[in-house]
Structure formats: C-alpha cells, structure tokens
Backbone as CSV, one residue per row, in Angstrom:
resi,resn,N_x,N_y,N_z,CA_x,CA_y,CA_z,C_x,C_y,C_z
1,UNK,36.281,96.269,57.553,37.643,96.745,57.585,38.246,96.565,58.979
2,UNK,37.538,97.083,60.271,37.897,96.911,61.354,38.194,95.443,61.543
3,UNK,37.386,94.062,61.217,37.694,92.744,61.442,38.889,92.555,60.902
4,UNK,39.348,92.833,59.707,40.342,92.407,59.228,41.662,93.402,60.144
5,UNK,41.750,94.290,60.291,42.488,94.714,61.642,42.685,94.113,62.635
6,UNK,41.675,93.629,63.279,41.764,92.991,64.291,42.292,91.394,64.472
7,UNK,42.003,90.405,63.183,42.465,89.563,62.483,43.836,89.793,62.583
8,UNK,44.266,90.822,61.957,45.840,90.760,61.282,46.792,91.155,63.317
9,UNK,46.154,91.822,63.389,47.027,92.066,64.923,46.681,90.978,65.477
10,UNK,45.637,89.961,65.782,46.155,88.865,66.368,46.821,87.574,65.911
11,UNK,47.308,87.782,64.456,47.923,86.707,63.744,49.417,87.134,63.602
12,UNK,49.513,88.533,63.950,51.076,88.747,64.355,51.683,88.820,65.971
13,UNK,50.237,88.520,66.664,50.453,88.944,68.051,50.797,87.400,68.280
14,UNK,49.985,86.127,67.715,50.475,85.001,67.936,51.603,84.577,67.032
15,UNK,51.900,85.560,66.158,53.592,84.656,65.385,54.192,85.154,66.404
16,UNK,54.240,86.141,67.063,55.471,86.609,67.871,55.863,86.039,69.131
17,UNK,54.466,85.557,69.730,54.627,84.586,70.788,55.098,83.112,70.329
18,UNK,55.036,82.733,68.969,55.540,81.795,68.442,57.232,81.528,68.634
19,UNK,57.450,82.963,68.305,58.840,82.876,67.861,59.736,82.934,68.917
20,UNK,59.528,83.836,70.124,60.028,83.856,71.211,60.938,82.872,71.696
21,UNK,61.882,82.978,72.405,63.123,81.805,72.849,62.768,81.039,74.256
22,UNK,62.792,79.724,74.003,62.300,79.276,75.256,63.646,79.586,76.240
23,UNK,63.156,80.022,77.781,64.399,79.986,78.828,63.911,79.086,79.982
24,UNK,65.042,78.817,80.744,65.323,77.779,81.724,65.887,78.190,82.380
25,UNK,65.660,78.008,84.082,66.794,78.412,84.262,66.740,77.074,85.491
26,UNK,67.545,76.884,85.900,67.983,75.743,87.629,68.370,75.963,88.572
27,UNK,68.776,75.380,89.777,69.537,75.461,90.579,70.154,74.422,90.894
28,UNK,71.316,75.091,91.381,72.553,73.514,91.091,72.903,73.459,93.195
29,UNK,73.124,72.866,93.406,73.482,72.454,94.686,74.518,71.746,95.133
30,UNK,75.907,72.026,95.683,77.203,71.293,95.391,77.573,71.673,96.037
31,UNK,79.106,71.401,96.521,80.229,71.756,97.458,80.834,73.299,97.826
32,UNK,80.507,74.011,96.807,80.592,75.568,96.775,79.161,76.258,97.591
33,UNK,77.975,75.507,97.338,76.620,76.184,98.032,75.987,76.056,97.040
34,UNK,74.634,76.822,97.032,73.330,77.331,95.777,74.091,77.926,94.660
35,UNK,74.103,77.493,93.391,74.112,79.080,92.531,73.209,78.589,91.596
36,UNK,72.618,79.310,90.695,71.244,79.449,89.764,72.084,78.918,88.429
37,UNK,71.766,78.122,88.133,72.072,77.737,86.410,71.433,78.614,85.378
38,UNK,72.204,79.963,84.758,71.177,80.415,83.892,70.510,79.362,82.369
39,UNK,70.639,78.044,82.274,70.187,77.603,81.267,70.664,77.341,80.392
40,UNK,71.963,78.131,80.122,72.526,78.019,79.069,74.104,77.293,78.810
41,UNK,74.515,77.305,77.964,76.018,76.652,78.032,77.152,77.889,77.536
42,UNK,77.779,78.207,78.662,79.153,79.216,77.880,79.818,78.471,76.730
43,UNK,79.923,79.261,75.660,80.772,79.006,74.684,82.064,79.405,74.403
44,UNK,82.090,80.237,75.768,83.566,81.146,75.286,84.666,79.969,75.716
45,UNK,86.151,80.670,75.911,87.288,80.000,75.673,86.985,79.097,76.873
46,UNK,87.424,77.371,76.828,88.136,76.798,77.807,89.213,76.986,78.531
47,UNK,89.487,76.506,79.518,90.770,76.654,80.481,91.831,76.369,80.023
48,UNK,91.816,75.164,79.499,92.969,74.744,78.945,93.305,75.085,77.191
49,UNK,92.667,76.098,76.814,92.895,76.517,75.324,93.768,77.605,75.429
50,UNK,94.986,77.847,74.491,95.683,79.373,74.543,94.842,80.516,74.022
51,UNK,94.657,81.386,74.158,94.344,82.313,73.651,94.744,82.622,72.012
52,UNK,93.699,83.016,71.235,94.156,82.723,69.976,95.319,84.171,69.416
53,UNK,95.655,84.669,68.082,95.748,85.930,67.738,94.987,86.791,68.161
54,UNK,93.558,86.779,67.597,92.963,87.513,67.176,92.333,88.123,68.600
55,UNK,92.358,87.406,69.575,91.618,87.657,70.793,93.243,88.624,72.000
56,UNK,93.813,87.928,71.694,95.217,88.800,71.927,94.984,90.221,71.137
57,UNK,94.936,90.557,69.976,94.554,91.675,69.554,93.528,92.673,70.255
58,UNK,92.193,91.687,69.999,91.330,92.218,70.337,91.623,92.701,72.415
59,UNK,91.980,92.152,73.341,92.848,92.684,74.254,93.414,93.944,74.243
60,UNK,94.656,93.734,73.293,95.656,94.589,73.521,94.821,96.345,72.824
61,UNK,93.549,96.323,71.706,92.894,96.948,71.182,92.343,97.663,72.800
62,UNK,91.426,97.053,73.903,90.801,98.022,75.127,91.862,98.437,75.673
63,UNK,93.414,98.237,75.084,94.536,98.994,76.167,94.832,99.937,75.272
64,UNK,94.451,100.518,73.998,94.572,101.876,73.322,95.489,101.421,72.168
65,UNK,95.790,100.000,71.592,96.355,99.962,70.606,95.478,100.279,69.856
66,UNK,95.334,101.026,67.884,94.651,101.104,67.342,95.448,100.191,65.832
67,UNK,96.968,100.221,65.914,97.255,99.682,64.506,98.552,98.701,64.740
68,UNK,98.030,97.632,64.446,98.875,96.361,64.978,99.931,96.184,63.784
69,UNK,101.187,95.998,64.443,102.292,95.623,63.675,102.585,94.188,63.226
70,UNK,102.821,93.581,64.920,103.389,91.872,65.137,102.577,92.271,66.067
71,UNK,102.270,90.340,66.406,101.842,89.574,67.293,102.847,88.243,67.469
72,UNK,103.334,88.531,68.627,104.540,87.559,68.937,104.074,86.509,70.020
73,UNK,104.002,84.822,70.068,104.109,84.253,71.196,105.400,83.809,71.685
74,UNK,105.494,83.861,73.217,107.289,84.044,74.055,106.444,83.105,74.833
75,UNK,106.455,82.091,74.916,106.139,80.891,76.003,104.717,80.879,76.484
76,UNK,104.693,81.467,77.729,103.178,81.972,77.952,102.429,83.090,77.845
77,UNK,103.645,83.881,77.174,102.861,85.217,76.383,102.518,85.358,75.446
78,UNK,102.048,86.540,74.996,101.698,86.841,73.652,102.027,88.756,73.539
79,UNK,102.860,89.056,72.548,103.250,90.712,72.673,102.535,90.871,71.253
80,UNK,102.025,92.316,71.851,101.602,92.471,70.304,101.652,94.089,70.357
81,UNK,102.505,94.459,69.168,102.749,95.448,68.900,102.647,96.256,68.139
82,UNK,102.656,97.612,68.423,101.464,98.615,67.065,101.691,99.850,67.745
83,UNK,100.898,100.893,67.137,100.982,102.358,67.734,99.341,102.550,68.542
84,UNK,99.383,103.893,68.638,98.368,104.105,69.431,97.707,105.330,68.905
85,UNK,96.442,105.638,69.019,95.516,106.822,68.567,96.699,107.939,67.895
86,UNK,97.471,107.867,68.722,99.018,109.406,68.520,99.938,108.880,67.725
87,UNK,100.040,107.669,67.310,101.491,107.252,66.603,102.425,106.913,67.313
88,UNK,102.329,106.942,68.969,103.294,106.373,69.245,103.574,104.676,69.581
89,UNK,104.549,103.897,69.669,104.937,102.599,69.778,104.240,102.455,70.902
90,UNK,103.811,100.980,71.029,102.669,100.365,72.047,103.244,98.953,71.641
91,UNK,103.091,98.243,72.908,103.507,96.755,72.911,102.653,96.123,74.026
92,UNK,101.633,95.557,73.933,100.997,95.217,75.046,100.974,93.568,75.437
93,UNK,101.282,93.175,76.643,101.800,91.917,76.558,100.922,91.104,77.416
94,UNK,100.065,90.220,76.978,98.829,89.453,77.557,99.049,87.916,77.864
95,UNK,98.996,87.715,78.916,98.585,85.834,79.170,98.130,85.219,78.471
96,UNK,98.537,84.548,77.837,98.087,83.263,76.779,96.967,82.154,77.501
97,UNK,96.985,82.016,78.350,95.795,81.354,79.469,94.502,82.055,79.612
98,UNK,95.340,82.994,80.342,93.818,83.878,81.200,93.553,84.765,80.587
99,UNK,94.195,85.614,79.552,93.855,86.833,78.746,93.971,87.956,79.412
100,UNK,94.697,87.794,80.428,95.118,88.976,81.439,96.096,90.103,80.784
101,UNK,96.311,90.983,80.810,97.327,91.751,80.939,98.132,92.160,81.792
102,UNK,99.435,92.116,81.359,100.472,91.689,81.955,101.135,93.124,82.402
103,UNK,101.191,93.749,80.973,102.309,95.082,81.010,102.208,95.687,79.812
104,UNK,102.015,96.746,79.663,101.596,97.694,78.549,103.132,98.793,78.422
105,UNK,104.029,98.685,77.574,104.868,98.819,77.422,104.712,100.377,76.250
106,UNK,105.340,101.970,76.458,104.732,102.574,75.643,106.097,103.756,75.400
C-alpha cells in the first residue's frame, strides 16, 4: 500500500513539473541603458490604436461611474455618461490615445 503511495506522489510530482511554464527572461542594451526583457510580449493596446468603447467604460467605471447611459466620441475624446453609486449624473471624459482622464464632470 505504502509503494503505491509513493508511486502515485511521484507521478503527480513529475506531471506538475511537466506542466509548469517555461520563463525567459534578457537583457536588452540600447540608447536608453540596461533594462531586463521580462520574456514576454505586451499584448495590450498599441500607440497608435484609439481606445475602444468598452475600455473607455471600463475607465470611466475606476472614476465611480456604475450605470452607463452614452458613450460619445468628440475628436480625441471619448464622454461617457451615466450615474454614480447615488444616482447622480456623471460624465467622465477620457483620451482616446492614452486612456487618460481628462475631467470628471458631476
């Protein structure tokens, strides 16, 4: 009984080392100085992409909107408007570039 214990914990002790994620990491050397490559590739937004709806939402949501009305784009903005935890009117108005916030209007 004990062998087969001992069996089974090292046939899950080696799937798990199986499964594990290989990491990498580098160092890059360039005109800025050292910085460490963690290995991986960012997936988030490019520079030159607008910011979509939903990420405008999701924004204007960490400035205390909870219930979205409109989402308006005005050139290089984006307003998006709704109430807040209390019911009152909220308009929070974010950079279409950088995802900055601009002005929280209440």
């Amino acid at each position: 009984m004990r062998t087969k214990t001992i069996v089974a914990g090292l046939m899950l002790t080696a799937g798990l080392g199986l499964a594990a994620p290989a990491s990498a990491q580098g160092v890059q050397i360039g005109p800025g100085g050292v910085r460490v490559d963690p290995g991986y590739r960012d997936r988030g937004r490019r520079d030159d992409v607008d910011l979509s709806r939903g990420d405008a939402v999701r924004i204007a949501r960490r400035q205390g909107l909870v219930d979205v009305d409109n989402v308006d784009r005005r050139g290089p903005r984006i307003l998006v408007r709704g109430s807040d935890r209390r019911g009152d009117d909220i308009t929070v108005v974010v950079d279409s570039r950088s995802g900055d916030v601009i002005d929280v209007r209440r």
